[in-house]
C-alpha positions in Angstrom: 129.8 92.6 44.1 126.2 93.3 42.6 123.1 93.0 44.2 121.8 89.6 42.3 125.5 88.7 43.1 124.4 89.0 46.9 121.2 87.5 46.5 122.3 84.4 44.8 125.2 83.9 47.3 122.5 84.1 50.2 120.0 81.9 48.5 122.2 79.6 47.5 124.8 78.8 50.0 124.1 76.4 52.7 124.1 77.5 56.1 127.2 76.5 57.8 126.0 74.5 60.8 124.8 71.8 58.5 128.4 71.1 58.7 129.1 70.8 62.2 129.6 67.3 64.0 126.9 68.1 66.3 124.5 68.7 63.6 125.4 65.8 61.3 125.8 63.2 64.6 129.2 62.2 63.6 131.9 60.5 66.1 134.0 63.3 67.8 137.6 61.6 68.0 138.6 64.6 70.2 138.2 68.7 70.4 141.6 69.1 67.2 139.6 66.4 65.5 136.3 67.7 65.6 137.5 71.6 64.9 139.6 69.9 62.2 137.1 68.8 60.4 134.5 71.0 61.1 136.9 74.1 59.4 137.0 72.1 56.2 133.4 72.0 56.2 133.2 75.7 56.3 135.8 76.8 54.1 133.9 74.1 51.7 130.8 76.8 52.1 133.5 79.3 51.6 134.1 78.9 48.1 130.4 77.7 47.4 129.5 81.2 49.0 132.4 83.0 46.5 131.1 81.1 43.4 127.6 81.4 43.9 128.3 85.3 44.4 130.8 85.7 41.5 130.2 87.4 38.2 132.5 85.3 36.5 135.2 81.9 37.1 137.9 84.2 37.7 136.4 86.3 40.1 136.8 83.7 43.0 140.8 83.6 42.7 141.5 86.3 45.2 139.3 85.4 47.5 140.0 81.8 48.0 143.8 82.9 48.4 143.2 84.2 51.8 142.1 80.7 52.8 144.3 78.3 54.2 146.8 76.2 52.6 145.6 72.9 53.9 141.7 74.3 53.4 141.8 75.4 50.1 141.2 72.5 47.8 138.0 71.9 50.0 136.9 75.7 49.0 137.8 75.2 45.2 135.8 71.7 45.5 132.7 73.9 47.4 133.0 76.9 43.9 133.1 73.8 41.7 129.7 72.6 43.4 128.4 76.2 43.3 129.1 76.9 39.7 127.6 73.6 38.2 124.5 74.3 40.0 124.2 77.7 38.5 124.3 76.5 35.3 122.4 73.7 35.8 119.4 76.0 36.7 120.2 78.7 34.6 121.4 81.2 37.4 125.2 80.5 34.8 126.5 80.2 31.5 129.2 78.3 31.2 130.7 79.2 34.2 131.8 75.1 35.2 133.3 74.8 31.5 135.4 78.2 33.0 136.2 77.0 36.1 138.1 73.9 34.9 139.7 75.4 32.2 141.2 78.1 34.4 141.0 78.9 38.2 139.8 75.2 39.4 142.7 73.4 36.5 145.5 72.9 39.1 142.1 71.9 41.3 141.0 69.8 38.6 140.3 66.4 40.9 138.3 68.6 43.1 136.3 71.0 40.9 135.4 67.6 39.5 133.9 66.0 42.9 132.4 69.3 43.3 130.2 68.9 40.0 129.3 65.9 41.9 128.5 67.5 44.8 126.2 69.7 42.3 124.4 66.7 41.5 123.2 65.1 44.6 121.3 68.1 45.2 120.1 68.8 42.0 116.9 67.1 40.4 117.8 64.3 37.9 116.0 65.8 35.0 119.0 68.3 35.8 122.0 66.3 35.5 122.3 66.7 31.8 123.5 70.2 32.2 126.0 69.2 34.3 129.7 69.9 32.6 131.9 67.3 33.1 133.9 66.7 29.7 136.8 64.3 30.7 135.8 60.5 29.8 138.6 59.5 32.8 138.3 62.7 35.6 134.2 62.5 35.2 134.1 59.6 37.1 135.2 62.1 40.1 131.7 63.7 39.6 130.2 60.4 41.2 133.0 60.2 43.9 131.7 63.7 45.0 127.9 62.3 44.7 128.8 59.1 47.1 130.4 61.4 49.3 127.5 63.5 49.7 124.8 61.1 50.3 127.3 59.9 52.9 127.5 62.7 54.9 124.4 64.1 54.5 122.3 61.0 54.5 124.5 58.7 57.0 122.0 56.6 58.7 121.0 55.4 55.1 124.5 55.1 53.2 126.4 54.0 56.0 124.4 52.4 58.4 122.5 50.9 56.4 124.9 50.6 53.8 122.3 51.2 50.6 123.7 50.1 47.5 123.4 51.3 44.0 122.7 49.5 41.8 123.0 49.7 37.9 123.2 54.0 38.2 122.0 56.0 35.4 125.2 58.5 35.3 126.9 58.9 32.8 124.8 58.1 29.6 127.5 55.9 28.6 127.8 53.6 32.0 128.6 51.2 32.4 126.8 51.3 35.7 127.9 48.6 37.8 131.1 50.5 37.9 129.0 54.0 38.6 127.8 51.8 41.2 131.7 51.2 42.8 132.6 55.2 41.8 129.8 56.0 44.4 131.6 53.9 47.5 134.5 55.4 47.0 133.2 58.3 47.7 130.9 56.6 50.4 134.6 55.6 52.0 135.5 59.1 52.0 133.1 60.7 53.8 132.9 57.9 56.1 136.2 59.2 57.8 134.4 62.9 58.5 131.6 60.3 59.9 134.2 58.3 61.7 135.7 61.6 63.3 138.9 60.6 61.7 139.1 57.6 64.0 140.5 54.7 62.1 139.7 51.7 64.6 135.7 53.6 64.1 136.5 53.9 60.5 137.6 50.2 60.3 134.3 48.6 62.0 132.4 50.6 60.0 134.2 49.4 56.7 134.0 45.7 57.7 130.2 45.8 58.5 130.0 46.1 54.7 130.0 43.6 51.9 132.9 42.2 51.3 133.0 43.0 47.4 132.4 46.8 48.5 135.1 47.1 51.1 138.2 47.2 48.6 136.4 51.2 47.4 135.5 51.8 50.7 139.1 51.6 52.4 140.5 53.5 49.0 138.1 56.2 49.8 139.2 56.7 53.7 142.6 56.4 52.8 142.2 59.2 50.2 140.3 61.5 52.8 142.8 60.7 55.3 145.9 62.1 53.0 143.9 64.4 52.1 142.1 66.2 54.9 144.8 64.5 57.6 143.0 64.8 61.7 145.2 61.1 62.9 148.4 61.1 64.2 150.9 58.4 62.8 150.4 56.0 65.4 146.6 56.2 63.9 147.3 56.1 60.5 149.6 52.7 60.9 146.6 51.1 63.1 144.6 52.1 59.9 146.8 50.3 57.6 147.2 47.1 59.5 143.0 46.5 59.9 143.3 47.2 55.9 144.9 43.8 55.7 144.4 42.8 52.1 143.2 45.7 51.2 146.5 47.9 51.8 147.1 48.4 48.0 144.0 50.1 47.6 144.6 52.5 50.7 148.2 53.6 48.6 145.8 53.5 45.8 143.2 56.1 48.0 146.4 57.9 49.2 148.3 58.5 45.9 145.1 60.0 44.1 145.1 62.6 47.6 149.0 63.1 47.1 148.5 64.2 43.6 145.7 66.5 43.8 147.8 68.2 46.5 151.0 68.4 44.4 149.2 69.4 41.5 147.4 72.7 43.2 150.8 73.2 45.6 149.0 72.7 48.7 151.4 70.5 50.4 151.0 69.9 54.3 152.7 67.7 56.3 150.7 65.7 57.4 150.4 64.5 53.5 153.8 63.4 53.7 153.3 61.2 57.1 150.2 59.8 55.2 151.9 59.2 52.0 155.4 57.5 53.9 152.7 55.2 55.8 150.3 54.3 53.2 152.6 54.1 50.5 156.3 54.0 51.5 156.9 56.9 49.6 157.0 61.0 49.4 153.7 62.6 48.2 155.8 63.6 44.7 156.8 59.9 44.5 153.2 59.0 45.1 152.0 61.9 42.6 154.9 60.6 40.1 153.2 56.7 40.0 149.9 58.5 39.0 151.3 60.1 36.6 153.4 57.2 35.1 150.3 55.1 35.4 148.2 57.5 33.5 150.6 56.7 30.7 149.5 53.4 29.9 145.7 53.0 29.1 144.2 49.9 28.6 146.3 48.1 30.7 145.9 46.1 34.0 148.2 44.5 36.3 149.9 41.5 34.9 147.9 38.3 36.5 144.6 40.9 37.4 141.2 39.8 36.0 139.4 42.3 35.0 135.6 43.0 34.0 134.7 43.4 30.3 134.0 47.0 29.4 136.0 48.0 32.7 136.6 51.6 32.7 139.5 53.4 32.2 139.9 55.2 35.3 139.2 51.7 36.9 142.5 50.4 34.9 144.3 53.5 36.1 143.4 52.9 39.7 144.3 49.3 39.3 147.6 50.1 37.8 148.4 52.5 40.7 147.6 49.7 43.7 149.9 47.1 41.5 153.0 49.4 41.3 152.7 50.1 45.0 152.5 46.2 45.5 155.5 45.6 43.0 157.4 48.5 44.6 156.9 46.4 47.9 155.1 49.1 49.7 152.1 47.5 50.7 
């Protein structure tokens, strides 16, 4: 610890009862829920508070080993957000590009939401020193920007269900699917919004667009795997009002299994999430990402698709169509 180490952390780090459901008005399922939640929200600040702090990438490992198991992806996710911002602004050098190349690799899909996390609060003249070097995992950084202005700005992204439209990140676009990248993460957030209540969660999906719902339910069904607060009785309810769009919650699911497997921070209620959403274990729903990953540029036989369709938009397709040949949703 130094003292600008001490400085930046208290500078920096939000305070922690901007994460509370009180504060943010969000629907309190009941008091496990609510404390649920509510604890991943802090150990989020936990890692933003170790990265903002830390003299270098490698100085958050031993602290973010004391927290939880099933908490700490959230506080490798909160250090990815601290370290882009501190090189976005100068306060780091190459401290992101450190990060995902060692202590945030086996939390790679996180440290990348994280970055996007980094820049929803960060001017836009600011983006472009954002580090986010993968042409498929970068489209996580706009996952983690929906996500935010979900949670922090509800009333507008939920309840009034703003749209996107054409966004300017990255360089390359194409931004109609930036646009779809951002609902997804809209979709997650808006089970923390929800309180993890998936007949709430639902009614709130439906209100929306139909061309937007398809992200929206990938996204819950991601947050539910992955953050978990419904019982299995819940998370079956959840998958019947899917209806057509049950491929996409395995879809939502199978990216959660994976980024659990891959940082060996299984729980179970990733498993009950994983049998319901996707008829499968969370290494047989890691395994189909993996498989899938292996065959760019292609779609689902018989699926349409957009030209100049991203990548990670193929790979996400080609995850829903093996759960739907599989006969698991």
């Amino acid at each position: 610890m130094t003292v600008f180490g001490k400085l930046r952390r208290a500078l920096l780090t939000p305070n922690v009862k901007e994460t509370t459901m009180a504060v943010r008005g969000f629907h309190v399922k009941n008091d496990t829920g609510r404390d649920l939640l509510e604890t991943v929200g802090k150990s989020f600040l936990d890692g933003f508070a170790e990265a903002a702090e830390a003299r270098t990438a490698q100085d958050v490992v031993a602290p973010l080993a004391d927290v939880p198991v099933r908490f700490r992806g959230f506080a490798y996710e909160g250090a990815g957000m601290a370290f882009a911002i501190r090189d976005a602004t100068g306060l780091g050098r190459g401290l992101t590009r450190a990060f995902l190349e060692g202590p945030g690799r086996p939390h790679i899909y996180m440290a990348y939401v994280g970055v996007g996390w980094a820049m929803a609060r960060l001017p836009r003249p600011l983006w472009r020193g954002l580090y986010a070097p993968d042409p498929l995992l970068r489209w996580l950084v706009l996952d983690g920007y929906g996500f935010h202005q979900a949670y922090f700005k509800t009333s507008q992204y939920v309840f009034e269900q703003y749209r996107h439209t054409n966004f300017s990140w990255p360089a390359g676009g194409p931004g109609w699917y930036a646009d779809r990248v951002i609902d997804q993460g809209v979709g997650r957030a808006m089970w923390f919004v929800g309180g993890a209540d998936p007949q709430l969660v639902a009614r709130m999906i439906d209100r929306f667009a139909e061309d937007r719902r398809s992200d929206l339910y990938a996204g819950a069904a991601l947050a539910a795997t992955y953050a978990g607060a419904a019982q299995e009785d819940e998370l079956r309810d959840f998958r019947e009002r899917a209806g057509q769009y049950r491929p996409e919650l395995a879809q939502g699911c199978a990216f959660a299994a994976a980024a659990r497997v891959k940082a060996d921070l299984l729980v179970p209620h990733n498993s009950l999430a994983t049998q319901v959403f996707c008829g499968a274990t969370p290494q047989e729903a890691s395994d189909i990402t993996d498989v899938t990953l292996e065959q760019p540029g292609t779609a689902p036989a018989g699926t349409t698709v957009r030209p100049g369709t991203p990548e990670y938009e193929l790979w996400r397709q080609r995850i829903a169509g093996q759960f739907v040949a599989l006969g698991r949703c």
